[in-house]
C-alpha positions in Angstrom: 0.7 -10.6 71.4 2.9 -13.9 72.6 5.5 -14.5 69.9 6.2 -17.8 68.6 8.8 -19.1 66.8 7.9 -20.7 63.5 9.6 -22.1 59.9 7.4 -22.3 57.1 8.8 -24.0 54.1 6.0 -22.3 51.5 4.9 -18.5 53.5 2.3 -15.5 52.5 3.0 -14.4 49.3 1.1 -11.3 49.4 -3.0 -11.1 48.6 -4.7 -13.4 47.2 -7.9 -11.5 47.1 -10.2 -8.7 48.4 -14.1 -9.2 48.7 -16.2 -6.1 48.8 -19.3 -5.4 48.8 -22.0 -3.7 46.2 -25.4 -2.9 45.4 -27.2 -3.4 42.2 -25.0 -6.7 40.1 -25.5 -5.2 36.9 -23.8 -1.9 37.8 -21.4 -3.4 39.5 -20.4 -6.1 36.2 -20.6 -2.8 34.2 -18.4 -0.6 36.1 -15.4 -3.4 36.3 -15.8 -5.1 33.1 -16.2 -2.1 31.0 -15.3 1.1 32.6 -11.7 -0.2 34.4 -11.4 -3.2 31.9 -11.2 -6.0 34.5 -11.8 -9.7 33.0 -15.2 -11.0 34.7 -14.2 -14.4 36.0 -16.5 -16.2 38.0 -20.5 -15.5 38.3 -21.3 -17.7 41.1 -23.0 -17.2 44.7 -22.5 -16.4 48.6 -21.5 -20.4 49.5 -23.0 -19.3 53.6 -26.1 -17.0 51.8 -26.6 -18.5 48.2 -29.6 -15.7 48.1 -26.5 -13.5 46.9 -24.3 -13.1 43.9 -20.6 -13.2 44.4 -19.0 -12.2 41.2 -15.5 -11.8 40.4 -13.1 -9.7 38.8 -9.1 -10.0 37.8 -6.7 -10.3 35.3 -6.8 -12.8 32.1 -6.9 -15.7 34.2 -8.0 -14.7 37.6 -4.0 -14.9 39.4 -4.0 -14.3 42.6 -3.6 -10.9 43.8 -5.7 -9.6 41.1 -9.0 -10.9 42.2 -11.7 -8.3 43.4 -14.7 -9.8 44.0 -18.0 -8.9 45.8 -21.3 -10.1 47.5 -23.9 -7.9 45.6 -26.4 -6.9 48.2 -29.1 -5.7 45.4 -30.5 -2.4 44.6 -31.8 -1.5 48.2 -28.7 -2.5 50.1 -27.5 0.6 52.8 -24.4 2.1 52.3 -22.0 1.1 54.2 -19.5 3.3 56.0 -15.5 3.3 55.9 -13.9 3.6 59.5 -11.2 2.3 61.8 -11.8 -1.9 62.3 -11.7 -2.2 58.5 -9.8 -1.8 55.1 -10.9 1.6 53.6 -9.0 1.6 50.7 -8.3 -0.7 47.7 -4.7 0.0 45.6 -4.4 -1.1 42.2 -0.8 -1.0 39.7 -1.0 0.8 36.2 1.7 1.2 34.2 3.7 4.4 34.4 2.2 7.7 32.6 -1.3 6.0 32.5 -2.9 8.1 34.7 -3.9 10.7 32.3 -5.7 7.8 30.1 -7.8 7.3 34.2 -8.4 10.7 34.6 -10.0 11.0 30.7 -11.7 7.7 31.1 -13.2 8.6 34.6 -14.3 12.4 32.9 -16.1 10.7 30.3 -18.0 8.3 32.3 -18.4 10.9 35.3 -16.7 8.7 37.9 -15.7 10.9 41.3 -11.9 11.1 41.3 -9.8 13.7 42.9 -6.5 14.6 41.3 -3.3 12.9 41.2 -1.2 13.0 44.1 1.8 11.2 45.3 2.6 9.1 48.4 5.5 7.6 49.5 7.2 8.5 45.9 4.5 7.0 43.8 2.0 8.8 41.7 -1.4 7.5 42.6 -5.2 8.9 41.6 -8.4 8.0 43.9 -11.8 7.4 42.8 -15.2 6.0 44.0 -16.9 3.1 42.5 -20.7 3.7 41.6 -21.3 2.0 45.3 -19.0 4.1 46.8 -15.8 1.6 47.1 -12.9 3.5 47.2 -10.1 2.8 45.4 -6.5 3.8 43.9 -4.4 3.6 40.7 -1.0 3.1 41.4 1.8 4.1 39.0 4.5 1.4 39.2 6.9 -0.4 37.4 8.1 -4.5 37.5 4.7 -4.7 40.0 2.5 -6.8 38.1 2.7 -9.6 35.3 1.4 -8.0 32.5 1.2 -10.8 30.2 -1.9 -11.9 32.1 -3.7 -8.2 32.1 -7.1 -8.4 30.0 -7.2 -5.8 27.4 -10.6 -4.5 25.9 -11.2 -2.3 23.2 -10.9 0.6 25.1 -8.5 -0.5 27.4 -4.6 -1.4 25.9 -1.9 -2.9 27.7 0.1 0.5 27.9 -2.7 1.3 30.4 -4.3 -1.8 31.6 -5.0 -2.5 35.3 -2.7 -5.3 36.9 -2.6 -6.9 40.2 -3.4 -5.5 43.8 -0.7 -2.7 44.7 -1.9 -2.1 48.7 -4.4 -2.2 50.8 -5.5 0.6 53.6 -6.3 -0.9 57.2 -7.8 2.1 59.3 -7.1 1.5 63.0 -7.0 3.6 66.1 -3.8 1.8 67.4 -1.0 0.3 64.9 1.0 -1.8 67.1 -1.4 -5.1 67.0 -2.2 -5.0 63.4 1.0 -4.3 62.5 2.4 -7.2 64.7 0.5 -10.1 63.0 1.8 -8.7 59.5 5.6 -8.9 60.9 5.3 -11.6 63.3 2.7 -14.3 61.4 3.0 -13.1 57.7 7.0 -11.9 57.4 5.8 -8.5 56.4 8.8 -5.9 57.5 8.0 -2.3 58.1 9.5 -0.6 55.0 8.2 3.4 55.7 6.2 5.8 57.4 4.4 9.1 56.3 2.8 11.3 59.1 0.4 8.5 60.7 0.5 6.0 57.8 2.5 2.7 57.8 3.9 1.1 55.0 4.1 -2.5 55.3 5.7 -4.7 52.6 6.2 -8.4 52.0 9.5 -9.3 49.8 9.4 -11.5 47.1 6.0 -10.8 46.0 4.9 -10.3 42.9 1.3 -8.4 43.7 -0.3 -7.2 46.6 2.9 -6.7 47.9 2.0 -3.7 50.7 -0.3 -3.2 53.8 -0.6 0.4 55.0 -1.8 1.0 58.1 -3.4 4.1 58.7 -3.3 5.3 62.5 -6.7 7.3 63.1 -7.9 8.6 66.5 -11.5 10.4 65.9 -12.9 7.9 63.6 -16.0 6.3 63.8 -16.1 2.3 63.7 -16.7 1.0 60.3 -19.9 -0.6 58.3 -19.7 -3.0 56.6 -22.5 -2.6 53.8 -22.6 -1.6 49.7 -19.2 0.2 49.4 -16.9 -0.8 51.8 -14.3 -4.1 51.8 -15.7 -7.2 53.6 -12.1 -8.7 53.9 -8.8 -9.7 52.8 -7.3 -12.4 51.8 -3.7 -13.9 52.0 -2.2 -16.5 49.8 -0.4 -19.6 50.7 0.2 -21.8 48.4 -1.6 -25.0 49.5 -3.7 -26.3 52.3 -0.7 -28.0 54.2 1.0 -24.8 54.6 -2.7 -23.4 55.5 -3.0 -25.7 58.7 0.8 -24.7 59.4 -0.4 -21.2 60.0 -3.8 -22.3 61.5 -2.0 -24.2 64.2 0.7 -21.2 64.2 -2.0 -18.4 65.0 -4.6 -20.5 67.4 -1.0 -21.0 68.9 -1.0 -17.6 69.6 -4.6 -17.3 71.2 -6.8 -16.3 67.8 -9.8 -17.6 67.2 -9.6 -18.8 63.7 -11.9 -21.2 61.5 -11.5 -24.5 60.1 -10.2 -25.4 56.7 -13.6 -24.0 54.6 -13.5 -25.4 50.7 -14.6 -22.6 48.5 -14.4 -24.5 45.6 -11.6 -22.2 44.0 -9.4 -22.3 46.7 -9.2 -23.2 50.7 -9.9 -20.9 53.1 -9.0 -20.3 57.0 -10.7 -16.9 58.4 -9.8 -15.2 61.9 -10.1 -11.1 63.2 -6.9 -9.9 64.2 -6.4 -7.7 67.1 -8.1 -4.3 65.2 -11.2 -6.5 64.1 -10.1 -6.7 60.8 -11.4 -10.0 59.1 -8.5 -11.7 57.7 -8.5 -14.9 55.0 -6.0 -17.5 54.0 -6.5 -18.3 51.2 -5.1 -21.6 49.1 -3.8 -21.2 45.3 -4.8 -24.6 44.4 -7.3 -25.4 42.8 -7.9 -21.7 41.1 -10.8 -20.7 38.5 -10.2 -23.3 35.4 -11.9 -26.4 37.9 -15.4 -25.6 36.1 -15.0 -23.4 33.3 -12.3 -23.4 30.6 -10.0 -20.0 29.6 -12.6 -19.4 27.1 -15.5 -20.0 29.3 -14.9 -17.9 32.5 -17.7 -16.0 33.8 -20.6 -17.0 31.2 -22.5 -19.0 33.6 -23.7 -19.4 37.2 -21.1 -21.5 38.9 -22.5 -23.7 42.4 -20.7 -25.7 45.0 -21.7 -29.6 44.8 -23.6 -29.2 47.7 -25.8 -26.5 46.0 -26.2 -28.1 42.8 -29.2 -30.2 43.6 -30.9 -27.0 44.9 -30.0 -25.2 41.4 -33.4 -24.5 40.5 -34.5 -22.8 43.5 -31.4 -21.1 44.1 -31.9 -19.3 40.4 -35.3 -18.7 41.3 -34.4 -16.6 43.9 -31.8 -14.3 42.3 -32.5 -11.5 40.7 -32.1 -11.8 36.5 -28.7 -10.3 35.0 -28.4 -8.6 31.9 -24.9 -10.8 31.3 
């Protein structure tokens, strides 16, 4: 990849948000709300497909680098399969010695988990969402603001779920991923274990690390019910968005226009792996059509869908929330 140098007053400050993919929208708003505790944020649609839920999940007040969201596919949609050319793996932070309340919680509900194990010095425990998302509890400390974590009645703030910890990019070679995180992001490598790279961006308050994970016999990925669409990257406005959109087509990527997704302002382009990558604005955020209180009660549209409300409701299936 060319190098180019570059001085951005306002950089990436970590993830802004990950969009996955699931099956049936009911399951999917009952396994996040009430088995892991998430806040529901934002019930709206697919802005390119508005045939398709898009509901989202995060802390109190939907920060950035809390927000999991997905395109729910429906009942009948194919699983999807996790391989190199994708991120495989979600990580989120939990406080430290929570992990027993995880392991209890996922017994009860009979969630697949594996034990707890540790990686680079961390004590983490895996499980599978009920589409088959896979995903990680991270035991960390001074990771996460937890005076915007949601608590439930089930879920206290000794255990609660913060913001995004890492995420797992599977790739067959590391070298070109890993030089648009250092080169166009300021990410620096900060460890290795075996064939996994840990990638971390200072400064940042979630979503902080990027492994990469160097595979040579894996299949290509599918993206379908259970695996991660993309990822996004925050900037903080759409200034310093066109910056970096003039800063990577400088460096021979094929990347989108400025896209306005109501909540924030998007640029998308597929690094060198195929990974889709986002950059995504802070501004405007979640409270532009719905109050605290309010969040995720009722079907949000673009403007430019609003006159085709009607038919757009007709055609979704009915939620139970």
């Amino acid at each position: 990849m060319k190098t180019i140098d570059y001085h951005l007053k306002n950089h990436v400050s970590g993830i802004h948000h990950i969009t996955a993919v699931a099956g049936d929208a009911d399951r999917n708003y009952d396994f996040y709300t009430h088995v892991l505790g998430l806040r529901f944020i934002k019930k709206t649609v697919d802005f390119d497909d508005p045939c398709v839920y898009h509901l989202y999940f995060g802390d109190a007040v939907g920060s950035p680098g809390t927000i999991l969201t997905f395109f729910s596919l429906g009942k009948n949609a194919k699983r999807g399969e996790r391989g190199v050319g994708m991120v495989t793996e979600i990580g989120f932070s939990v406080p430290l010695g929570s992990l027993g309340f995880w392991q209890d919680r996922f017994n009860k509900y009979r969630i697949f988990h594996n034990h707890p194990a540790s990686r680079f010095g961390e004590k983490y425990l895996t499980f599978l969402d009920p589409d088959g998302l896979k995903i990680e509890l991270v035991e960390t400390t001074g990771t996460c603001n937890m005076n915007k974590v949601w608590i439930t009645d089930d879920v206290s703030e000794e255990v609660a779920i913060g913001g995004f910890h890492h995420i797992t990019i599977m790739v067959t070679e590391y070298r070109p991923t890993a030089n648009v995180l250092t080169d166009i992001f300021g990410y620096r490598l900060a460890d290795k274990e075996a064939n996994r790279y840990r990638y971390r961006l200072d400064g940042s308050e979630n979503g902080s690390i990027i492994d990469i994970l160097e595979v040579q016999s894996e299949k290509q990925g599918v993206v379908s019910r259970g695996t991660i669409h993309h990822v996004a990257f925050r900037v903080k406005n759409e200034e310093t968005a066109l910056q970096y959109r003039e800063m990577i087509a400088g460096l021979g990527f094929s990347i989108t226009s400025m896209m306005d997704r109501k909540y924030f302002h998007s640029l998308y382009f597929r690094e060198p792996n195929s990974v889709l990558f986002e950059m995504a604005t802070d501004n405007p955020g979640f409270m532009v059509d719905e109050s605290f209180e309010q969040l995720g009660t009722s079907l949000q549209l673009p403007v430019e869908l609003e006159m085709k409300r009607e038919e757009i409701e007709a055609l979704l299936p009915r939620l139970k929330y």
